[in-house]
N, C-alpha and C positions, 0 to 999 in steps of 0.2 A: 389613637382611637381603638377601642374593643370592638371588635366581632361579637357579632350575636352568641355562638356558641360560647368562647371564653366570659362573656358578662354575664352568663346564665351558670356556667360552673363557676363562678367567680361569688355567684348572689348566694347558690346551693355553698359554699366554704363558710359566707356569713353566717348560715342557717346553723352547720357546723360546730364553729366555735360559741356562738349564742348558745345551744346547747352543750357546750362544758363547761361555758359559765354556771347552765341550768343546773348542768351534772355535780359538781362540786358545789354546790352552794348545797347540795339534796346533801351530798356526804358531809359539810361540814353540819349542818343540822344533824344527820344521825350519828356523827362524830360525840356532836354538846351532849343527844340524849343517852349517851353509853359510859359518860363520864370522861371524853378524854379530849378537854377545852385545846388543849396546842394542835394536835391532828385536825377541830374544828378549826384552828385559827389558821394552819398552813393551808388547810381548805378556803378560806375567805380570801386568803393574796392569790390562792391559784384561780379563784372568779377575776380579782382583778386582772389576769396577766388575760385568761382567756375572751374577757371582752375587752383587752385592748389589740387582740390580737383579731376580731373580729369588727371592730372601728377601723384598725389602717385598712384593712378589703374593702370596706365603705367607701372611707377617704380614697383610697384608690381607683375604686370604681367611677367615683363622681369628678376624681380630676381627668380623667379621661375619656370625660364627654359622657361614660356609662348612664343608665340609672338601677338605680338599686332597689332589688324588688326584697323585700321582706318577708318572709312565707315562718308558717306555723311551726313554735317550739314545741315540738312534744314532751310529754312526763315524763321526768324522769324517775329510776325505781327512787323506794324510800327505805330500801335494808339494802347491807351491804356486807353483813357478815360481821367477820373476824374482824383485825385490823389489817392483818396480812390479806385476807379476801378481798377487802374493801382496795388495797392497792394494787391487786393483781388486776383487779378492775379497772384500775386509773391506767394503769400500762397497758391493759388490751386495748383501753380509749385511745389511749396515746400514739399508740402504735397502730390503728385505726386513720386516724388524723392524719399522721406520717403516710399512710399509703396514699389516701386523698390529695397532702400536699405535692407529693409525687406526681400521681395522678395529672394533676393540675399543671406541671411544670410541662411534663410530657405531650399535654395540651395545648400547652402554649407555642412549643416549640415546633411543635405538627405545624402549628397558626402561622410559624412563622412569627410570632409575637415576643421578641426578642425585651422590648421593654417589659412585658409579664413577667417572659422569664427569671429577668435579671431580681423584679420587685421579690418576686418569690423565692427568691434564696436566702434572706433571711428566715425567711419559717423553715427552710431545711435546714438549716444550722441550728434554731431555736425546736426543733423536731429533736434532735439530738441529745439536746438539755435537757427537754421533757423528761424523754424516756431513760436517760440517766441518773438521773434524779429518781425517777419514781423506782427503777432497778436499785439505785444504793437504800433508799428506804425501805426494801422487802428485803434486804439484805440485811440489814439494823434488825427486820421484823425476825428474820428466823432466826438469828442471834440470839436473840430475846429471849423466845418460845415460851413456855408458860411464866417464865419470871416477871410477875409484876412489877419488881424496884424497876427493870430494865426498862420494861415497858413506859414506868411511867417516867423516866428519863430522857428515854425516846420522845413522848409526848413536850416533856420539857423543851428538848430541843428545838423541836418542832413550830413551838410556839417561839422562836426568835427567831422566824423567816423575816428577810425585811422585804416591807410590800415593793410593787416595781414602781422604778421612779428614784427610792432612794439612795442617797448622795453612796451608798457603802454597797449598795445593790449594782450600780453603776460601776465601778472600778474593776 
């Protein structure tokens, strides 16, 4: 069973990840209107990851007797720059998160909430991906630097993420 406190930083997490879902879906729109469809599209699987990452706190919350309060997504921006901008951005989000999920653990553990704890060690693993992931991609980007072919390679690439769930994603 949750504590008041834990179910209230637990509901503020959903808030959280529903807005990077919010967030990435705004970048892969200003991804499509800049010309560069794979960066859109690795933007589209990273909505899916982050509203599945904001359903298991749901699902978590409600198997543990919680309930789940939903509170207001704000707007997110609609420019993002560069390409490289636009991911410096996804890393400071990410690494953002990462404190939060931190945060949270630390929370739990003060609580004495040893089952929290343990649920929330997967986001501190899957915190690591993130931010690895968006690091090797600014890495691709300054590589790059003004070369279009590269660039739009990169985008190529980009666009054969496979969304989560799948059978090649999983291994």
């Amino acid at each position: 069973m949750l504590n008041e406190k834990m179910e209230e930083a637990l509901n503020e997490q959903i808030n959280k990840e529903l807005y990077s879902s919010y967030l990435y879906l705004a970048m892969s729109a200003y991804s499509a209107s800049i010309g560069l469809p794979g960066f859109a599209y690795w933007f589209k699987v990273q909505v899916q990851e982050e509203t599945i990452h904001g359903m298991k706190i749901f699902d978590y919350i409600n198997r543990q007797g919680g309930r789940v309060m939903l509170k207001e997504i704000k707007e997110p921006p609609m420019e993002f720059g560069t390409p490289i901008e636009m991911f410096q951005k996804t890393l400071q989000h990410e690494q953002f998160i990462t404190r939060s999920i931190n945060d949270l653990v630390d929370l739990a553990r003060s609580e004495k909430d040893e089952t929290t704890a343990s649920f929330l060690q997967w986001y501190v693993e899957e915190q690591v991906e993130e931010e690895e992931n968006d690091n090797e991609i600014i890495d691709k980007l300054k590589n790059a630097g003004e070369n279009k072919e590269a660039l739009s390679a990169l985008d190529a690439e980009l666009a054969k993420r496979l969304p989560p769930g799948s059978p090649a994603e999983e291994d």
